[in-house]
MARBA-3410 file (N, C-alpha, C, O; in Angstrom, 1 decimal):
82
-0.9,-82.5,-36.5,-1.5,-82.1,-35.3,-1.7,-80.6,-35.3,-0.8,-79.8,-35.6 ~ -2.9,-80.2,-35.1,-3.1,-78.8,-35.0,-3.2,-78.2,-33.5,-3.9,-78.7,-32.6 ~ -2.2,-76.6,-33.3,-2.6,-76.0,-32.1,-4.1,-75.3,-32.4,-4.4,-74.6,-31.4 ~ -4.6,-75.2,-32.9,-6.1,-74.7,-33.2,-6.9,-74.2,-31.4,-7.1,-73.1,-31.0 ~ -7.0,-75.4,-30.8,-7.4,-75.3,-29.7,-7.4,-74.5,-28.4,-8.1,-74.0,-27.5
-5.8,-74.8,-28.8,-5.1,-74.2,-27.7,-4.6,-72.6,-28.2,-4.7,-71.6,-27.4 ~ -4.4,-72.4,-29.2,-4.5,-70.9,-29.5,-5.7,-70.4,-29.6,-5.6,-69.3,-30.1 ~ -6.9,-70.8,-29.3,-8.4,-70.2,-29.5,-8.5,-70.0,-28.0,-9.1,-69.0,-27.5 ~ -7.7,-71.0,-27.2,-8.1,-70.7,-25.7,-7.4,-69.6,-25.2,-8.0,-69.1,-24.2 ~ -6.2,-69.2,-25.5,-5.3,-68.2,-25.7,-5.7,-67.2,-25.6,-5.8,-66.6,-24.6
-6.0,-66.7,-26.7,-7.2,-65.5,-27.3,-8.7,-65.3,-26.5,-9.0,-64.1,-26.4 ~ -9.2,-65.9,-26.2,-10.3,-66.1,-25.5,-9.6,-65.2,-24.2,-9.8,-64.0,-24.0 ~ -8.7,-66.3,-23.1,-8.0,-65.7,-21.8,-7.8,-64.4,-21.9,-7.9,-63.6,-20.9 ~ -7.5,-63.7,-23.6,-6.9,-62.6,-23.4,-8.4,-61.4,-23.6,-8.8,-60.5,-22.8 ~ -8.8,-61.7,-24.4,-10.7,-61.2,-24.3,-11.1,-61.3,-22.9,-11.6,-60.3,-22.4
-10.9,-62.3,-22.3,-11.6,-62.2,-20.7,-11.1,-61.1,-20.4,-11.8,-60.2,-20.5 ~ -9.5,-60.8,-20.0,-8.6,-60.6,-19.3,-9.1,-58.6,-19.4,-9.3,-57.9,-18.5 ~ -9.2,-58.3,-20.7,-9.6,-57.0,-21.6,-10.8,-57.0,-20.3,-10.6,-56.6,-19.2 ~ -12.3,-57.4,-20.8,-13.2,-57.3,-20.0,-13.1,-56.8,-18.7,-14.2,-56.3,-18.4 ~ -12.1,-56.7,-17.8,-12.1,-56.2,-16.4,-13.2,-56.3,-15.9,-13.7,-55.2,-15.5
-14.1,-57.7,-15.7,-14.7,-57.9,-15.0,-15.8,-57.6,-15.6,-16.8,-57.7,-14.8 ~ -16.1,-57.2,-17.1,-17.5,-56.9,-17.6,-17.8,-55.5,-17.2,-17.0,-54.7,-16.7 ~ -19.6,-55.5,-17.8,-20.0,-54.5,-17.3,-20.6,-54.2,-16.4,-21.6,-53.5,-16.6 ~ -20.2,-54.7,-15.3,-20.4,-55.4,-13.7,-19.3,-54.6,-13.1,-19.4,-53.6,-12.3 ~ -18.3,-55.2,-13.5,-16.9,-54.6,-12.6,-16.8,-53.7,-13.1,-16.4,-52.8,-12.4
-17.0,-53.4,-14.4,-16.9,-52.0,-14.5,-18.0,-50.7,-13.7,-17.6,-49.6,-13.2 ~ -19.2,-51.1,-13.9,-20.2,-50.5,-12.8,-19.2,-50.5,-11.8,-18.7,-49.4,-11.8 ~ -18.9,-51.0,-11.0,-18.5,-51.1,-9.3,-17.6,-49.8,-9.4,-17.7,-48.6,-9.0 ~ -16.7,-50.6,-10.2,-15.7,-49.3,-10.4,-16.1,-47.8,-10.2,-15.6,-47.2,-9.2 ~ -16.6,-47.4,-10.7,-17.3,-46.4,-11.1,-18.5,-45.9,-10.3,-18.7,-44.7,-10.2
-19.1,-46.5,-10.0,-20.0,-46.4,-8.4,-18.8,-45.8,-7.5,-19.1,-44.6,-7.1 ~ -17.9,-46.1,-7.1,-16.5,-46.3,-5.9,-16.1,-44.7,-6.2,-15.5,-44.0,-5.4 ~ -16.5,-44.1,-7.7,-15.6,-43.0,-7.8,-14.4,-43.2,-8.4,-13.6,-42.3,-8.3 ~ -14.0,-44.6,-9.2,-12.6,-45.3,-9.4,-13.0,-45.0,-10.9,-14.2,-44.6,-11.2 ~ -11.8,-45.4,-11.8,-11.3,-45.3,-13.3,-11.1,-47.4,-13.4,-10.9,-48.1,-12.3
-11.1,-47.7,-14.0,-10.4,-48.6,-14.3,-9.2,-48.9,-14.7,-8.8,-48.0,-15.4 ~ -8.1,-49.9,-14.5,-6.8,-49.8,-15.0,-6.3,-49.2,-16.4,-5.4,-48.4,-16.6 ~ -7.2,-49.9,-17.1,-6.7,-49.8,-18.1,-7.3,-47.9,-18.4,-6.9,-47.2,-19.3 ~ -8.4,-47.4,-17.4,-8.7,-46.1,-18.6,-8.0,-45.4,-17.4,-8.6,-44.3,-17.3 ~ -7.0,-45.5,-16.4,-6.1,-45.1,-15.7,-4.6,-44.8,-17.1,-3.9,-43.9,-17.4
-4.6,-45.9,-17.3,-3.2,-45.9,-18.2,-3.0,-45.2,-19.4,-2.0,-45.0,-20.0 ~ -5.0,-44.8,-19.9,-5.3,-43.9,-20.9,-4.9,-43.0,-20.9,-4.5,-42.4,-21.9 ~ -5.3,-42.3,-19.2,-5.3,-40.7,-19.1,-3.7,-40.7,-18.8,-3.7,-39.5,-18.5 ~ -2.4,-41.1,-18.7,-1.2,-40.8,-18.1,-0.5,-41.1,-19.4,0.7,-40.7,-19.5 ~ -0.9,-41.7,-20.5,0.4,-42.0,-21.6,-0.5,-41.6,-23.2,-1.6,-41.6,-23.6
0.5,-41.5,-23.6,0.6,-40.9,-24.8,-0.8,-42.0,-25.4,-1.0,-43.2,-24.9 ~ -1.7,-41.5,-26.4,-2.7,-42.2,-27.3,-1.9,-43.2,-27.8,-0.8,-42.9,-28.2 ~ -2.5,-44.7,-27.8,-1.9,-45.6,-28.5,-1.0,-46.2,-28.5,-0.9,-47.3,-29.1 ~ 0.2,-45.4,-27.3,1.3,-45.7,-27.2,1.7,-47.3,-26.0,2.8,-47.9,-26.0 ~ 0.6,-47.6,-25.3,0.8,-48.6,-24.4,0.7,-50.1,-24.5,-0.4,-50.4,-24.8
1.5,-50.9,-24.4,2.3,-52.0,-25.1,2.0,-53.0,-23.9,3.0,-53.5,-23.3 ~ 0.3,-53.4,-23.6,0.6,-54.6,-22.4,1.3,-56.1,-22.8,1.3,-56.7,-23.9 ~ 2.2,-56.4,-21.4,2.7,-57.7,-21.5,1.8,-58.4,-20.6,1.2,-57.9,-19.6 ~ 1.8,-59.9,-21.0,1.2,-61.1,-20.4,-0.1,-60.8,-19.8,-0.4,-60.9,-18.6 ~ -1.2,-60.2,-21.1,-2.4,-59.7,-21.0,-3.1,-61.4,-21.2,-4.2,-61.4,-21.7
-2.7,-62.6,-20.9,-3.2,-64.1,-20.4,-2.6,-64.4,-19.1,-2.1,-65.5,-18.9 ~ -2.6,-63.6,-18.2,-2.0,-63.8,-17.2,-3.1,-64.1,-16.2,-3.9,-63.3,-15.8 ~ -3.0,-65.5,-15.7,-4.1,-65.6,-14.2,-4.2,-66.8,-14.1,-3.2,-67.4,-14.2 ~ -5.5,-67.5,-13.8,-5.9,-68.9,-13.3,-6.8,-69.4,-14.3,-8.0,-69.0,-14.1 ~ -6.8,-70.1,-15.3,-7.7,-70.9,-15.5,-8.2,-71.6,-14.4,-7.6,-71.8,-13.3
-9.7,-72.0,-15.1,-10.0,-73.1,-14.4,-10.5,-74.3,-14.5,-10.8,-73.8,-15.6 ~ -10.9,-75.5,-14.5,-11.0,-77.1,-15.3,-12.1,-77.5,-14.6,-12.6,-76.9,-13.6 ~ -12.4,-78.2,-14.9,-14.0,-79.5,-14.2,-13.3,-80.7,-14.0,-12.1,-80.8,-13.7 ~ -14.0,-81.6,-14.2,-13.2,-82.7,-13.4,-12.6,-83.6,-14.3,-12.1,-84.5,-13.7 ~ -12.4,-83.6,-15.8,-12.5,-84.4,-17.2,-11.2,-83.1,-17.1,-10.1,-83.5,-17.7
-11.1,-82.1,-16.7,-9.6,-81.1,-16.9,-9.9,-80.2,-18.1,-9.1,-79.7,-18.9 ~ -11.2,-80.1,-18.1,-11.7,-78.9,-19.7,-12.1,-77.7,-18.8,-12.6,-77.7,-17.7 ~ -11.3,-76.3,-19.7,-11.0,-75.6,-19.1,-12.6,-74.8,-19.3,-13.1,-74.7,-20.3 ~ -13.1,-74.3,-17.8,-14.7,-73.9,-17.6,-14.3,-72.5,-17.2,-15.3,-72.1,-16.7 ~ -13.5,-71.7,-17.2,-13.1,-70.2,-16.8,-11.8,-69.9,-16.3,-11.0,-70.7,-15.8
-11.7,-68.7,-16.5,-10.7,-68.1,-16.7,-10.8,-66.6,-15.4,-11.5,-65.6,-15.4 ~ -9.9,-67.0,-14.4,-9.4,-65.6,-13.7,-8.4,-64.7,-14.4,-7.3,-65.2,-14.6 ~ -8.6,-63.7,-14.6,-7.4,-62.8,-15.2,-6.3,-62.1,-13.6,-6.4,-62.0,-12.4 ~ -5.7,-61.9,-14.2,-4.4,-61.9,-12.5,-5.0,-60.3,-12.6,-5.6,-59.9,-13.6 ~ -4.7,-59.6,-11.5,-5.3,-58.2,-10.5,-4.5,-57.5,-10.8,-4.3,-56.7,-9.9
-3.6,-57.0,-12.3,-2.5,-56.6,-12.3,-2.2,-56.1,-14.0,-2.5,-56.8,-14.9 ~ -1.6,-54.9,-14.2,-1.9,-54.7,-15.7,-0.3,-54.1,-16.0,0.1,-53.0,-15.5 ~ 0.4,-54.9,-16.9,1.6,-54.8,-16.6,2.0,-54.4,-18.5,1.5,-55.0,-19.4 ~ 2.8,-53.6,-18.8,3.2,-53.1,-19.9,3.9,-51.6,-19.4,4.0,-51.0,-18.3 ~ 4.5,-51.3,-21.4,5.3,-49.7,-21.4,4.6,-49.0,-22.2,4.0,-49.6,-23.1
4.7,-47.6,-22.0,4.0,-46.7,-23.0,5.2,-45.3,-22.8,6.2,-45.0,-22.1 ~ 4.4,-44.7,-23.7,5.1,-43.3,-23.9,4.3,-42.1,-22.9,4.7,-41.0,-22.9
END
């Protein structure tokens, strides 16, 4: 039996999750006068240094067969840095 699947979907969640919304939400952001999380966490800690946890964190979502059709990333960017 291979996890093949389920670790590709993994990785994927975690690529969405990176994305913040594209370059869509990122526009918005930035129209608003805002930074994004993650280039918030750039300017405050050391280069390189920032170690996110449960960067697959949110809602998938399924069709009616239960195959997963998208992915919400949770509103929240959680890790340590220097």
């Amino acid at each position: 039996m291979s996890w093949k699947e389920e670790v590709d979907r993994i990785h994927q969640r975690r690529s969405d999750a990176r994305q913040q919304g594209g370059p869509d939400g990122i526009a918005r952001q930035h129209a608003k006068g805002r930074l994004t999380v993650r280039e918030r966490i750039d300017l405050i800690a050391d280069p390189n240094s920032f170690r996110e946890q449960g960067i697959g964190a949110g809602a998938p979502e399924f069709d009616n067969n239960g195959k997963e059709t998208g992915f919400t990333p949770a509103n929240y960017v959680m890790g340590m840095a220097k």
